[in-house]
C-alpha positions as CSV (number, residue, x, y, z in Angstrom):
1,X,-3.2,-9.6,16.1
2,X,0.3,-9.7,17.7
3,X,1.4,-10.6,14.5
4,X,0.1,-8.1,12.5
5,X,1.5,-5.2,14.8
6,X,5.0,-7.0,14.8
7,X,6.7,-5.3,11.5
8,X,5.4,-1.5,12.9
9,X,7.5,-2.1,16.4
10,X,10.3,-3.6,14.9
11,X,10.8,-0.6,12.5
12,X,9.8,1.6,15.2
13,X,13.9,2.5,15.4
14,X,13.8,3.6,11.8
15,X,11.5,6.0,12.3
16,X,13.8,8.5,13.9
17,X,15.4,9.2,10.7
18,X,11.6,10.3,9.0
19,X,13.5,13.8,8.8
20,X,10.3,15.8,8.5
21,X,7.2,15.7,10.0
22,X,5.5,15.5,6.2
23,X,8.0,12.6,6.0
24,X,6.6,10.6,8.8
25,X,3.2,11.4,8.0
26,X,4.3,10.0,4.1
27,X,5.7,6.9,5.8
28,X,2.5,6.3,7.7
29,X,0.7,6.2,4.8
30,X,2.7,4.0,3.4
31,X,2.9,1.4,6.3
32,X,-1.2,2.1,6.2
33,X,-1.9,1.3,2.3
34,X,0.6,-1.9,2.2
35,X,-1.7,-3.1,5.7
36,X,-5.1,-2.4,3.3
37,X,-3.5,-4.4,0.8
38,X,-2.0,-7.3,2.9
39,X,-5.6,-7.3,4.8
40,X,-7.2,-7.9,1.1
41,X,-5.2,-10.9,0.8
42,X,-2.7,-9.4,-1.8
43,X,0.9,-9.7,-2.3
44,X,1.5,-6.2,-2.2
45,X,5.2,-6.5,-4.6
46,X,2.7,-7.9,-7.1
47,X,0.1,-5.3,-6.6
48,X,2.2,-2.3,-6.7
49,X,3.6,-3.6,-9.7
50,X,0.3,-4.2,-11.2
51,X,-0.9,-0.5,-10.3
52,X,2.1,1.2,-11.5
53,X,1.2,-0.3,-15.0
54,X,-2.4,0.6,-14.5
55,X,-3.1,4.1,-13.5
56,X,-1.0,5.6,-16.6
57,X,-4.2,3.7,-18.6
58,X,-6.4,5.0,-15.9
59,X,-8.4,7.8,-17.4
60,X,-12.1,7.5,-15.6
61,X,-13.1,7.3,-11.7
62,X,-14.4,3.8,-12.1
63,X,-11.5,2.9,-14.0
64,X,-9.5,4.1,-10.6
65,X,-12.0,2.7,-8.2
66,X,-11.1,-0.5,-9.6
67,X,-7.8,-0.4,-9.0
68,X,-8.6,-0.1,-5.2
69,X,-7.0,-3.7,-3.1
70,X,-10.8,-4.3,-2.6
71,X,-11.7,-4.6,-6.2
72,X,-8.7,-5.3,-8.1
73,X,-8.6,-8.7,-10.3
74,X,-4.6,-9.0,-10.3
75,X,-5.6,-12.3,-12.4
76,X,-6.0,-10.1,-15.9
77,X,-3.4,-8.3,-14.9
């Protein structure tokens, strides 16, 4: 658990420089889909890059649901 908590504390210095409110709120998110991915057992580089070719293709809600970290198959991708 220490671990996982680690990258958020040493960062934690960064964060001053959010600018904005909506800024820090966009960097939270960030920080909270990358942990989503890592905790599916994804690379996220290799996901990101596998999503950003995706959802231009992506034209149905399934089609989108499957590109979630939980039901992505990044081997046909």
């Amino acid at each position: 658990m220490e671990n996982a908590i680690r990258p958020l504390f040493v960062g934690r210095p960064s964060w001053l420089f959010a600018d904005t409110a909506g800024g820090g709120n966009d960097s939270a998110n960030l920080y909270s889909f990358i942990e989503t991915v890592k905790a599916n057992n994804i690379e996220p580089y290799r996901y990101l890059v596998a999503l950003f070719k995706e959802v231009p293709l992506t034209q149905t809600v399934d089609a989108y649901e499957a590109l979630l970290p939980l039901n992505i198959n990044l081997g046909g991708l």
